[in-house]
LOFI-480907 format. One record per atom (N, C-alpha, C, CB): x, y, z. Coordinates in steps of 0.05 Angstrom, whole numbers, plus 5000, padded with zeros to 4 digits. Glycine has a CB too. Layout:
# LOFI-480907
XYZ;...
This chain:
# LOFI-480907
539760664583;540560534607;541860264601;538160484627;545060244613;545759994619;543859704617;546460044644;543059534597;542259274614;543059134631;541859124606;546159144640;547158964656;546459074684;550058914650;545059424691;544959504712;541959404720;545659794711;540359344709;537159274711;537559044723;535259234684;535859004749;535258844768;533458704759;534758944790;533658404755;531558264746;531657984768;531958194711;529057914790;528257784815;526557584807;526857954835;527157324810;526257094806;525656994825;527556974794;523556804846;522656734868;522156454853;520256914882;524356234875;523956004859;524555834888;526155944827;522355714895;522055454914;522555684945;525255134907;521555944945;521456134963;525056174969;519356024989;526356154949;528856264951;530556474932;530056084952;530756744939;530056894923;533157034908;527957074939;533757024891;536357054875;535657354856;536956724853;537757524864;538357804856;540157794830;539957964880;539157814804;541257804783;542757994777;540357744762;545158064779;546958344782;549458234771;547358484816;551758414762;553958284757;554858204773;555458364747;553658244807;555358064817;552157894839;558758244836;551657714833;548857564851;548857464875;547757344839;547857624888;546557584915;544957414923;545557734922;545257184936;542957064940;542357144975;543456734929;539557084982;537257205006;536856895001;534157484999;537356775033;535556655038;532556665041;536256595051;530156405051;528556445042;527456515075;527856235021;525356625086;525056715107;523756455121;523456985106;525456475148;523156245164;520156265174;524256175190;519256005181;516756025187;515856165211;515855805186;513756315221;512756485238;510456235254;511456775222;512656095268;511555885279;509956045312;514355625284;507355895317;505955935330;506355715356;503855965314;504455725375;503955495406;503055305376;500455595443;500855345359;499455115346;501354935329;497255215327;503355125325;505655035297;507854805320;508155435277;508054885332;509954795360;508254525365;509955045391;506054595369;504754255383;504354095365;501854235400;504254165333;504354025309;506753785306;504554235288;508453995310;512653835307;512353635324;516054055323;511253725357;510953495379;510253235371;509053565399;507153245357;505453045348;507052985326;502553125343;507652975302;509352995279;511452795297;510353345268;513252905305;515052685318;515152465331;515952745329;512752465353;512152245370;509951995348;510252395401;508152145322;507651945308;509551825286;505551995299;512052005280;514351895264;515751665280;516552135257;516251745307;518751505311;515851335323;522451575340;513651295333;511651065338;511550875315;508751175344;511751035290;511250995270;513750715268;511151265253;515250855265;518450665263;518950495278;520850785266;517850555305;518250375325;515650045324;517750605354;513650175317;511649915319;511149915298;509349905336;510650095268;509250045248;511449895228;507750305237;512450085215;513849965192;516649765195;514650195177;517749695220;519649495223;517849215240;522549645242;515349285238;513949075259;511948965241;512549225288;512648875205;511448785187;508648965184;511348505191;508749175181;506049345177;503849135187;505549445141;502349195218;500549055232;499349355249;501948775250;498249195267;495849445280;498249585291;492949335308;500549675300;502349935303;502650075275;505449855313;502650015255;502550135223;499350265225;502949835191;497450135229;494450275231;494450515251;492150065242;495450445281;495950665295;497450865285;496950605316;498850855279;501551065271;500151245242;504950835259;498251075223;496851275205;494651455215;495751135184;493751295234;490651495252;492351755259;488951305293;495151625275;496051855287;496751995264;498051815306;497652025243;499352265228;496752415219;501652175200;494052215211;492452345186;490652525209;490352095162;490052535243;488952635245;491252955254;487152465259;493352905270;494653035275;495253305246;496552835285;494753305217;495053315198;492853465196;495653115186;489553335201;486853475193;487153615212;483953335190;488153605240;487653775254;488454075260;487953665267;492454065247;492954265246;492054495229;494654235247;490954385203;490354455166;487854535167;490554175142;486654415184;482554475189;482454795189;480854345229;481754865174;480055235178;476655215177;481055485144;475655325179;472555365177;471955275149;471455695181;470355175146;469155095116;470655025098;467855285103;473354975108;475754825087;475354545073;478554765105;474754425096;474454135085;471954055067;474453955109;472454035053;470153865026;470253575033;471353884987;468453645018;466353315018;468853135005;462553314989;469653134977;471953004964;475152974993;472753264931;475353255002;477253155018;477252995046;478453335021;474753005056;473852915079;473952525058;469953125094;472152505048;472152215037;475752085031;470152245004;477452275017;479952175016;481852135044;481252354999;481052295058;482752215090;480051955099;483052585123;478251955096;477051635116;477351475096;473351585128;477551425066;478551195053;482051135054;477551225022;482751395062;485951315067;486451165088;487651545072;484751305111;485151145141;483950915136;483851275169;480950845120;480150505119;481950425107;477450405104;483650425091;485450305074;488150105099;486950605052;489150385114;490650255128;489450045152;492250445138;486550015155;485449775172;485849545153;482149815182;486649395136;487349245124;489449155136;487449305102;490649225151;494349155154;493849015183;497249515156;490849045188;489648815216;487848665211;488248925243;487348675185;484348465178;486048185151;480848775155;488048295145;489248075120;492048035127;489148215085;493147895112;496447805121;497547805087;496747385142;495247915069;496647765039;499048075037;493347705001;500747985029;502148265019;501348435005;504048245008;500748314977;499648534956;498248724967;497948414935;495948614979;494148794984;495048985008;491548664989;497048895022;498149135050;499649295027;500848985085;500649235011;503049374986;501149674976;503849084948;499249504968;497749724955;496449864970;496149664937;493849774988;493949915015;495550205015;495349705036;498250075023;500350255036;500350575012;504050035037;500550434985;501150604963;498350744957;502450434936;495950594957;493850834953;492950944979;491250744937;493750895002;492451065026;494951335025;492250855061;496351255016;498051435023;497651645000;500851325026;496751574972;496651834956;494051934963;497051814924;491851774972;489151874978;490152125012;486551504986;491152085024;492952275045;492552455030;496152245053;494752435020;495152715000;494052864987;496152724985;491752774972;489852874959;488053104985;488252604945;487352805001;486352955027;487253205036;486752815049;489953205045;491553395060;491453725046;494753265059;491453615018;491653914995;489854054998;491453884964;486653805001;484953924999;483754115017;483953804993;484654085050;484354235073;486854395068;484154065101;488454415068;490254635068;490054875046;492654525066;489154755011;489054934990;487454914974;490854944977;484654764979;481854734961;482054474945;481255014938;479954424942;479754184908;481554314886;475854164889;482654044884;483454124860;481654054841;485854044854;481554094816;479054134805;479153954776;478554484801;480853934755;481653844739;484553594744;481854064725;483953394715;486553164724;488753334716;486652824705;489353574707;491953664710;493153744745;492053934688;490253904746;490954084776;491253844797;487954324787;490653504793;489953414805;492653244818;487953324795;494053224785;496753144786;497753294796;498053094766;497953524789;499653694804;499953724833;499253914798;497653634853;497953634878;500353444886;495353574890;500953264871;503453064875;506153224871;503352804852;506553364851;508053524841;508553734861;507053614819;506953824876;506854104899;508053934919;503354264911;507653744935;508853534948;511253474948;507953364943;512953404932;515353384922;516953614926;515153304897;514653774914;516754104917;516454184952;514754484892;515754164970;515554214994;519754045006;511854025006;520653905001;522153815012;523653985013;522853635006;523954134994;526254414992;525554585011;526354604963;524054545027;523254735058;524254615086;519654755063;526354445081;526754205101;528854465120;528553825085;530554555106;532954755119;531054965127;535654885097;528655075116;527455355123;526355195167;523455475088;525554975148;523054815173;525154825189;521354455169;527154685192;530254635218;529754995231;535254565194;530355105211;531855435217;528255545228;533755665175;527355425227;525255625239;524155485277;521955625210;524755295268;524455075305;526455165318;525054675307;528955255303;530855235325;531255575327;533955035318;530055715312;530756015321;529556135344;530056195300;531056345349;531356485375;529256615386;533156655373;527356595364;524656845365;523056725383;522756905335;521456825400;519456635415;520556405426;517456535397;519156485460;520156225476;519256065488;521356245491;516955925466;516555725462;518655575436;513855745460;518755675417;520255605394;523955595405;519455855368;524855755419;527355655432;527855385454;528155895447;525955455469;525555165491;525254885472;521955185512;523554935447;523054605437;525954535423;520154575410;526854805408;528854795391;531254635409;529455085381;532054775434;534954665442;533854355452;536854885472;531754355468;530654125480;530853905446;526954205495;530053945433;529853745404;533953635396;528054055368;535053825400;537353925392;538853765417;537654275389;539053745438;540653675468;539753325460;538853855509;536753215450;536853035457;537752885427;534652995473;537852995406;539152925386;541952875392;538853105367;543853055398;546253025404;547252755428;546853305412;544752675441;545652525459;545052205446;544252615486;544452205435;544251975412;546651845412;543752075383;547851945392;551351845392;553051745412;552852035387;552551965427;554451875457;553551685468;554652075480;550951625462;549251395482;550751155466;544951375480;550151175443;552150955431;554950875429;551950955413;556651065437;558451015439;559450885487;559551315422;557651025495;557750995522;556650755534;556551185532;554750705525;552650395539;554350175537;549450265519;556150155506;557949865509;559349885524;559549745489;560650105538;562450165563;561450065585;562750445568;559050275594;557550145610;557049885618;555950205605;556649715595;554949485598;557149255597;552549465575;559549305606;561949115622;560749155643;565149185623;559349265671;559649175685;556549045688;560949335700;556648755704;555048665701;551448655707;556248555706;552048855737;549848965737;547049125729;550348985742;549649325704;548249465687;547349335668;549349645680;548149125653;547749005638;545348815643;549948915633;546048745668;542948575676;540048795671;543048485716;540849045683;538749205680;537649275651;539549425693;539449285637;539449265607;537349115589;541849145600;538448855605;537248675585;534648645597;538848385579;534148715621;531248715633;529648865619;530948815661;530349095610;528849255592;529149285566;528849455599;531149155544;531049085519;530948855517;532649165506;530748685529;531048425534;533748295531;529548305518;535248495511;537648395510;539148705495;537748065492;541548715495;543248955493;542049015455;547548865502;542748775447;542048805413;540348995411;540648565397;537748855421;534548985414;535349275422;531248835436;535749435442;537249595449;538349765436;538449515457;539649725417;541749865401;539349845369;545549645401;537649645368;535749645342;534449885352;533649355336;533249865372;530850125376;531850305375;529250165399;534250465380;535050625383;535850785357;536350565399;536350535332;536550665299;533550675295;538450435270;531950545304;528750545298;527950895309;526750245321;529050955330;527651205334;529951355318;527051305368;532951275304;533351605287;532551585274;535251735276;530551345259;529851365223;527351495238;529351015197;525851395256;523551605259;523951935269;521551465281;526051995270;526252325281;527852415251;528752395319;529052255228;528952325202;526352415185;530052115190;524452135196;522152155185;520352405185;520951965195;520852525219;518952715223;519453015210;518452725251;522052985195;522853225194;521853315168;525553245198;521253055146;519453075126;516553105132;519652875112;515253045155;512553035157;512453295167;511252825173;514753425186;513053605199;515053875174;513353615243;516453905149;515754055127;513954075121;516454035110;513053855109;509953795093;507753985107;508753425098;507253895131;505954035148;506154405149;506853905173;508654395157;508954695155;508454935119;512354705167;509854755100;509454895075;506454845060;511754795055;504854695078;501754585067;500954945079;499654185090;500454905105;499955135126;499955465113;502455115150;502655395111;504155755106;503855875066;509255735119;504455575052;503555615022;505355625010;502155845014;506955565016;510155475009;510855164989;511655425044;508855134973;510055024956;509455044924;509754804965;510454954902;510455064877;508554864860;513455104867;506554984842;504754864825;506254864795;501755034825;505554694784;505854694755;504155004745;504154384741;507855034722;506255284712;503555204688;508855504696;502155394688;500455404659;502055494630;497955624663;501155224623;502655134596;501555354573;501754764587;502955404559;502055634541;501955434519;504155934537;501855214512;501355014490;499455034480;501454784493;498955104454;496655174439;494754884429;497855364412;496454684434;495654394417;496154364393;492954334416;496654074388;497153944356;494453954338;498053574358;495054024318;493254064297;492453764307;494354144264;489253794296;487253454305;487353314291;484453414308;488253394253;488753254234;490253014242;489953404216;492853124260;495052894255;493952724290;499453044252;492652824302;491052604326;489452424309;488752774349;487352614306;485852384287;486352174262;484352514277;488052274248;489952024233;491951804242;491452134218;493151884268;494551704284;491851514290;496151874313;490251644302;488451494325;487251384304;486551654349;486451324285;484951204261;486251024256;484551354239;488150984250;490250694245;490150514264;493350744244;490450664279;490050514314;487550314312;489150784344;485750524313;482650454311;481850164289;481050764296;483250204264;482150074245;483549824255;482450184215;485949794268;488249484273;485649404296;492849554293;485549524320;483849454333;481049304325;483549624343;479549464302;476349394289;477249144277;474649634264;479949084255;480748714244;480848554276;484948664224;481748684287;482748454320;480148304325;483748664356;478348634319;474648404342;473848184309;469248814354;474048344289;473148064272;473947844277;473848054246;477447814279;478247644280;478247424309;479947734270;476047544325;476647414350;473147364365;479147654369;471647454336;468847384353;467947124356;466447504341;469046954350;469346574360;470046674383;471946304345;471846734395;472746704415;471246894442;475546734408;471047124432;468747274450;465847174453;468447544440;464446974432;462746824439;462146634462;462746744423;465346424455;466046284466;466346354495;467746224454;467046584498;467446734526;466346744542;467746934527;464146914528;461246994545;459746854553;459447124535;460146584532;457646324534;458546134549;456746174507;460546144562;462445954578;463345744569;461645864600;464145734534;465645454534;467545474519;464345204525;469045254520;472445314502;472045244479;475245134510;473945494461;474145484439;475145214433;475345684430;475945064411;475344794392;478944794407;474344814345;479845014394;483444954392;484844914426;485245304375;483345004444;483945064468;482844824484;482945324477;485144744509;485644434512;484644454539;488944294508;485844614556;484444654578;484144954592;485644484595;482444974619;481545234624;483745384637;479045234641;484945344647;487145554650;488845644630;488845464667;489445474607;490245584585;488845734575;490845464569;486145774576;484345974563;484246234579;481445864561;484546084603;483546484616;486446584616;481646544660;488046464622;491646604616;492246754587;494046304614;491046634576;492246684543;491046974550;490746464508;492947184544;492947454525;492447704547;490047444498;492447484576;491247664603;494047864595;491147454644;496447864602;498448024600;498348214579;500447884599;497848234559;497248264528;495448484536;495847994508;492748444547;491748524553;491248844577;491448324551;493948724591;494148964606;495549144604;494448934624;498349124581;498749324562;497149434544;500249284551;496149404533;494649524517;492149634526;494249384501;492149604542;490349774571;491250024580;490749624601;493149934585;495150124591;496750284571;496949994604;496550154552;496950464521;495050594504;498550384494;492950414515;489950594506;488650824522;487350404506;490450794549;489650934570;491751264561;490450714602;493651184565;496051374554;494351474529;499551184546;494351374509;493651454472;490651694479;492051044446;489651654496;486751714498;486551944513;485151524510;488251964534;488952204558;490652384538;491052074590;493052364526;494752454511;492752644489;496452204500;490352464472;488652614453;487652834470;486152434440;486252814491;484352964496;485453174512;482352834507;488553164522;489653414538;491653584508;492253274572;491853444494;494453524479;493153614440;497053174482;490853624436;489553704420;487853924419;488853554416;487454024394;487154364392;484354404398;487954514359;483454514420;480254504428;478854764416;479654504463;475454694411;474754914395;472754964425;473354864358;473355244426;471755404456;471755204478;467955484451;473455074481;474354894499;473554654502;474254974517;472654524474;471554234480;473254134457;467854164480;473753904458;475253674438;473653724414;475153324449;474753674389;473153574367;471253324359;474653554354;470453354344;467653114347;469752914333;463753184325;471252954315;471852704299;474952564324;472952804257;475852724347;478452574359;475652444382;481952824375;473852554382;471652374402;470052144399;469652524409;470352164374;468951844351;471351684364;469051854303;473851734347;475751504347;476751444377;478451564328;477551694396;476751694426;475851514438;475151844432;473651484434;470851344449;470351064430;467651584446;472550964412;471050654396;474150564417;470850584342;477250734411;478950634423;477950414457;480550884425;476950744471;476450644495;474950444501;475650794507;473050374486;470450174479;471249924477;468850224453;472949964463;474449654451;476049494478;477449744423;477249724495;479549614513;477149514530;482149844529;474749714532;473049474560;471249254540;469849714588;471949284521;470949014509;472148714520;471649034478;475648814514;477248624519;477848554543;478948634508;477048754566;477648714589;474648624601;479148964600;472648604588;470048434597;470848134588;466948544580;471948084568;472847824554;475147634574;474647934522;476747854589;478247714610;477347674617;479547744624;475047834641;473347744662;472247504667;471747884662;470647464642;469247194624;469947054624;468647154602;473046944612;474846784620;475746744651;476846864606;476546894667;477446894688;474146764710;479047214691;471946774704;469446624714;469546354701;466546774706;470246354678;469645974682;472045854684;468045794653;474545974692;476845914695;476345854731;478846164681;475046014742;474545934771;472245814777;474646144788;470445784757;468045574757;469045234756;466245634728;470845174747;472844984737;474844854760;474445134715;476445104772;477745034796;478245134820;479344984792;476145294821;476245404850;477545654850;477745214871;478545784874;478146074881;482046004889;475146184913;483646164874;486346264891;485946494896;489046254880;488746534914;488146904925;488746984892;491247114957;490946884874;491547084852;489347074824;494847014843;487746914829;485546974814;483447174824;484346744808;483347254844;481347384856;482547594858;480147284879;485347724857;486947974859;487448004829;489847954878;487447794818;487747934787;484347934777;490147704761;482547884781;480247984772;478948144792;478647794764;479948264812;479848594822;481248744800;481648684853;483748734794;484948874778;483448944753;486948754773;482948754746;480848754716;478548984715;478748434714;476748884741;474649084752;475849364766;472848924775;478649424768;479549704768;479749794740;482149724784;480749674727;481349684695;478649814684;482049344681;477549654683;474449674668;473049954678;472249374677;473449944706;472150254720;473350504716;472050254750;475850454711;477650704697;476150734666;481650604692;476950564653;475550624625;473150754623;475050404612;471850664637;467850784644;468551054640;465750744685;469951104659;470951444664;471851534641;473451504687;474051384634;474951544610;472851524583;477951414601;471151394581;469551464563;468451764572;467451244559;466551714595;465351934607;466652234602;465251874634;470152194601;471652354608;470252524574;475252244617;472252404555;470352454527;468952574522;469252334519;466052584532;463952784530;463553004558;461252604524;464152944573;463353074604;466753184613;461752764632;466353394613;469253574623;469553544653;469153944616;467753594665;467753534692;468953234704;465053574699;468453104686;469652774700;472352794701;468952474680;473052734728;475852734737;477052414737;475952874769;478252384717;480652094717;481551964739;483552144706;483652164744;485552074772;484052024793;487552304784;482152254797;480452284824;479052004830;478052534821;477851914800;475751644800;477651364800;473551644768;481051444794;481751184789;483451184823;483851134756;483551324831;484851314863;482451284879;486751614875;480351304875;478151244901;477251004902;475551404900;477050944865;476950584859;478450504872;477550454831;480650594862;483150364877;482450334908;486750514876;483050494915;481950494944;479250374961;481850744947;477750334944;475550184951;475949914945;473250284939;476749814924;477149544919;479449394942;478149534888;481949614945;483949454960;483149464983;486649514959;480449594994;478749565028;477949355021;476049785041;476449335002;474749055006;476048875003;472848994990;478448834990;480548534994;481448515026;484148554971;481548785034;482548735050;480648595084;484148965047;478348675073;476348655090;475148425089;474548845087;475348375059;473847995052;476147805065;473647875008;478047875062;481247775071;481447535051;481747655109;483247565024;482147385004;483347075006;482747504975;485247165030;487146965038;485746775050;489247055054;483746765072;481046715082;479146645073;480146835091;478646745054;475746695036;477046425022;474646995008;480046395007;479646144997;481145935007;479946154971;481846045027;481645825041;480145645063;482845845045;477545805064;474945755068;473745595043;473546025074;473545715026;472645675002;473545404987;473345894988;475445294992;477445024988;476744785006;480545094996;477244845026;476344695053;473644665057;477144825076;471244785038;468844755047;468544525027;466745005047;470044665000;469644514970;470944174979;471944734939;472244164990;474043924995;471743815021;477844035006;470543915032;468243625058;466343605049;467043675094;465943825018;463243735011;463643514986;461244005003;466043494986;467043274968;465343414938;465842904981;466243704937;465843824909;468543784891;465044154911;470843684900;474043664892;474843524907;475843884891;475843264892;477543034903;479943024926;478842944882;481243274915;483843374929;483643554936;485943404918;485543654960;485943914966;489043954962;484743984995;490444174963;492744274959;493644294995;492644574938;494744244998;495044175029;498044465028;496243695039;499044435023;501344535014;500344835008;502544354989;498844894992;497745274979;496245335012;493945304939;495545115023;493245145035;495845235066;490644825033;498045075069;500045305082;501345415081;501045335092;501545565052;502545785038;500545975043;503045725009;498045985049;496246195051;496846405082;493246035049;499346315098;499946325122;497946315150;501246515119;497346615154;496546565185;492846475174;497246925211;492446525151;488646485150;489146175148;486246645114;490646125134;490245815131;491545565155;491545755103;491345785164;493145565199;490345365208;494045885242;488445595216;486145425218;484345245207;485245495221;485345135183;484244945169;486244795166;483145015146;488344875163;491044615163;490044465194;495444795166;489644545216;488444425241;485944195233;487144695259;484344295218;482244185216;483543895196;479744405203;484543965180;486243835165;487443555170;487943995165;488843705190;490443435205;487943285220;493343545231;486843255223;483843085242;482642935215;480643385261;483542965186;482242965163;481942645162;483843125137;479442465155;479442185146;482342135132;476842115126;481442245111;483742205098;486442215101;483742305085;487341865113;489441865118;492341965104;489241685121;492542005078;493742145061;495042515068;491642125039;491542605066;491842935074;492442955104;488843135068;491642725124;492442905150;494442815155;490742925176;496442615136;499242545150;500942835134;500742155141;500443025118;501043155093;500243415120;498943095057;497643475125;497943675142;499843785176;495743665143;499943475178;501343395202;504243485196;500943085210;504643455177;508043485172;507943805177;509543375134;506543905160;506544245158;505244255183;504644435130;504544145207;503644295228;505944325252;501144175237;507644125241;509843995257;511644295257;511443675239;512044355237;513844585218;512844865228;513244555179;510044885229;508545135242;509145195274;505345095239;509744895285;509745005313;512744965321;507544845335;514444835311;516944845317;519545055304;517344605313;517845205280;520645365272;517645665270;523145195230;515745655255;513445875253;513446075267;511045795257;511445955289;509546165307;511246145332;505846065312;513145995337;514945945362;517845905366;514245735372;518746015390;521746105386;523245815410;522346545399;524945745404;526545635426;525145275422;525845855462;523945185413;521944935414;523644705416;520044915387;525844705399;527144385397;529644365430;529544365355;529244495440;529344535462;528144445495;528944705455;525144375478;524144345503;523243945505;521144595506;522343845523;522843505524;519143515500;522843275573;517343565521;514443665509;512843935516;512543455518;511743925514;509244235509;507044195509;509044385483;506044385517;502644475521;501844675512;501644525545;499344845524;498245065510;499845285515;495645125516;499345235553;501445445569;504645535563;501745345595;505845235556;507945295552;509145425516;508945055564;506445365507;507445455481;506545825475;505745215456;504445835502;504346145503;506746265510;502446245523;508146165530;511046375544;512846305514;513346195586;512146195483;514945975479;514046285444;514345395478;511346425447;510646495426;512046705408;508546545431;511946745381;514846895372;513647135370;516646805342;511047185363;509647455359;508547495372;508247515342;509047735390;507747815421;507948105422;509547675449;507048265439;506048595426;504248735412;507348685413;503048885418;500448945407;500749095375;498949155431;504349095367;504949245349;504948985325;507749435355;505748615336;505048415311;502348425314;506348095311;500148505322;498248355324;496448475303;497348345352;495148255288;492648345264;491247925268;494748485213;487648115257;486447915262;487247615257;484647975253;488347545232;488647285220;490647055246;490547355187;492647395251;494547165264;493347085299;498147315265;491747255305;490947245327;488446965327;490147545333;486346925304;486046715299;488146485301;485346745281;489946475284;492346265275;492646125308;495846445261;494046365319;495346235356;492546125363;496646555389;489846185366;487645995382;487545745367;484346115384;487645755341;487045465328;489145365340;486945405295;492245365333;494245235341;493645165374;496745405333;493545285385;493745275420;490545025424;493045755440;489045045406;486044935419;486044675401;482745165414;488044655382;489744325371;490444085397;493644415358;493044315406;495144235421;493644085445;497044475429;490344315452;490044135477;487643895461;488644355511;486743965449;485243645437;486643385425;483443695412;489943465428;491343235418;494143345427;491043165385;493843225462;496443285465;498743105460;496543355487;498742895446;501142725445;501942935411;500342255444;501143025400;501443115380;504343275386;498943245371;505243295411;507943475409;510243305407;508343665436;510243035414;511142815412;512542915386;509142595414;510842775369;510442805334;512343035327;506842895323;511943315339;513343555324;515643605335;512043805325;516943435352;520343445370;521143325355;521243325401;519943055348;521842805337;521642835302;520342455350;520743175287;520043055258;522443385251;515443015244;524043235237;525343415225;525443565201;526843345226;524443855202;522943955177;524544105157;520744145185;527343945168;528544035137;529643795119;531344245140;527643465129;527643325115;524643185121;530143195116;523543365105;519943315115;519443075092;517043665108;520842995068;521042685062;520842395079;523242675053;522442425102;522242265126;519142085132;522842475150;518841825135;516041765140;515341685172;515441525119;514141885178;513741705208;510541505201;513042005242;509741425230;508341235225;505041425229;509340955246;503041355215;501341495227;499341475246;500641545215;499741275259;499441245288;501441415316;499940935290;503041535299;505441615324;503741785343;508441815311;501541995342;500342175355;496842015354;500942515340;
């Protein structure tokens, strides 16, 4: 028989290609959308453009928290079968959703950054796990990211299956989705028409406030009806099974000889490093500076960076041994588990040695947010390693699984301690109990909306020095900050600085700042000549000396 006549069928991303001398390609079949699949898209859409509309252009605040409740439940709800959800996936959707309550309890970025980045892979983890079981191992585990990715290639099946003809429910949503898409454009091209005449325009601006805002919301809801078209794939190829896993690797593994001789060199540079450095790990633990070292921030700085590469390539060197070496009846060798396990040992040696440093480095001068976010980090660091030792002897210990739930727990609790808050609590207490001479008046309104309320307290401060120093920055908070239109007005009050406020809507609102406006507003009325002071001080030459009697 001919080989060129033999039909050979490859099924790749559910699109199926006929190899013949001359190839046919079959699309891939649409989805057999249901009433349930239909009210999914609904929800899917109305939390995509909410999403766009109050969360992510409205500085991720309580509309960003709403808009995740809405997707992650809308998501468990369609994906839920009887006895689907596990314990592991049920815990990854409520640490995903605690994650995004951060984005109403803190104002620091980092932590909304990361927040944003581990609630969102903890989602995912979640989502897999109601739709396609635990995954079980850190390969299978990665791979749920990998299956994810591959879903986008269902975006044309997902279109072609809403808008087909079959079922009339699925035709009604389809043209209805479709009529009001198309009317998009024209709206934009028609309203500036419109809005020559003056009436309409009045009506306009009554309800955007002004034509601009208007024409913003209106790109705000296409990026959110873009958005939904990825969420509600996802949704559909989670459902139906439509997406692609990593194949199983037929890799037999590297002889262990040449692991274990790599990793031995390694090992032995590392074993000279601790000789050469147990002065200094003494020094560490016992809280005092080595002889050569001048002051404490130079001590806890030195080698922090240093440190987190090589964290980070012990982490790699160690994962790499134990997936990529030749196993006997399926467990590692004893001698890549010696050098394994001194590697890993060593890195939380050195990352206890930061720590150590980084405590009498804040025993010394007090609490910033980036000392307290870089020794979380440390304590994510160190808790990964635990694992990866564990990983070493215990097959069952899952990496990823333990380093995404960490993560996720630590960036709740920053976000919950609010670290922005804590030290600037923590400063301001240290400063009336006259534990520190000075305060930083300046970090202290750089900390933004937590530290509003102590810059208040601030300005009332004996110290004629700090409250003419806070006064300037309070001058600056209420005339360009938290308020719109100000140099404008002759004086001000509470009332008038309520109608005058720049963040208004339940979509800016998170705790700190909602604090910030009562301190500011409950200033204004215990010192009302104080507005005097913030008309007449010009804060783009805050050098200027007024007198400090002026308020």
């Amino acid at each position: 028989m001919n080989e060129n006549n033999v039909l050979q069928t490859e099924t790749v991303q559910n699109e199926t290609y006929t190899d013949t001398q001359e190839q046919i390609y079959t699309p891939a079949p649409p989805f057999e959308l249901e009433k349930r699949d239909i009210i999914f898209t609904v929800c899917a859409l109305v939390a995509s453009v909410f999403t766009c509309l109050f969360g992510i252009f409205n500085g991720f605040n309580l509309g960003y928290f709403i808009s995740s409740l809405l997707l992650l439940v809308a998501f468990t709800v369609y994906l839920i079968k009887k006895k689907s959800l596990s314990l592991f996936s049920g815990l990854c959707i409520i640490l995903s959703l605690a994650n995004s309550v951060v984005f109403i309890t803190t104002t620091n970025a980092s932590v909304k950054l990361f927040g944003m980045i581990v609630g969102f892979l903890l989602a995912i983890l979640g989502i897999s796990g109601i739709a396609s079981g635990k995954a079980k191992g850190n390969r299978e585990t990665i791979g749920v990211f990998y299956s994810m990715t591959t879903t986008f290639g269902n975006v044309g099946v997902s279109l072609r299956s809403i808008f087909s003809n079959s079922g009339d429910n699925k035709k009604s949503i389809g043209k209805a989705l479709l009529g009001v898409a198309c009317a998009i454009p024209a709206l934009i091209i028609i309203v500036p028409l419109l809005a020559t005449d003056e009436a309409f325009r009045g009506m306009m601006n009554s309800i955007f406030n002004n034509l601009e805002n208007g024409f913003i919301i209106i790109l705000k809801v296409v990026v959110g009806v873009s958005l939904s078209i990825l969420v509600v794939t996802y949704g559909y190829s989670m459902k139906f099974g439509r997406f692609s896993k990593p194949k199983e690797s037929t890799f037999n593994g590297i002889d262990n000889v040449y692991i274990i001789s790599f990793l031995s060199v390694i090992a032995v540079c590392y074993l000279l490093y601790l000789f050469s450095q147990l002065a200094y790990f003494f020094s560490a633990f016992s809280g005092f500076l080595p002889d050569d070292t001048t002051t404490h921030s130079e001590y806890a700085r030195s080698g922090f960076f240093e440190m987190c590469i090589i964290a980070l390539i012990n982490f790699a060197l160690v994962l790499l041994s134990l997936l990529l070496s030749k196993k006997q009846k399926g467990n590692v060798c004893a001698g890549i588990k010696v050098v394994a396990t001194f590697i890993a040992l060593f890195t939380l040696i050195i990352i206890a040695t930061s720590i150590s440093k980084m405590v009498l480095y804040m025993s010394e001068y007090g609490m910033t947010v980036l000392r307290i976010t870089t020794s979380a980090f440390m304590v994510f660091l160190a808790i990964t390693f635990i694992a990866v030792v564990l990983r070493i002897f215990m097959q069952n210990i899952n990496i990823v699984k333990t380093s995404l739930v960490t993560a996720g727990v630590i960036v709740l609790l920053l976000g919950i301690v609010n670290v922005n808050s804590f030290c600037a609590g923590y400063n301001y207490d240290a400063y009336k109990a006259k534990s520190v001479q000075n305060i930083d008046v300046e970090a202290m309104y750089n900390l933004g909306d937590e530290g509003i309320p102590y810059l208040t307290k601030l300005a009332c401060s004996k110290d004629s020095e700090v409250a003419l120093e806070a006064q300037r920055y309070l001058a600056i908070v209420y005339t360009e900050d938290y308020f719109v239109d100000m140099y404008n007005l002759d004086d001000f009050d509470a009332k008038t600085l309520e109608k005058h406020q720049k963040y208004t809507g339940f979509s800016y609102f998170n705790i700190p700042r909602n604090r910030a406006y009562k301190a500011l507003y409950k200033f204004i009325e215990n010192n009302p000549q104080f507005d005097e002071y913030c008309l007449q001080y010009n804060s783009y030459y805050s050098d200027i000396d007024f007198e400090d009697d002026l308020w």
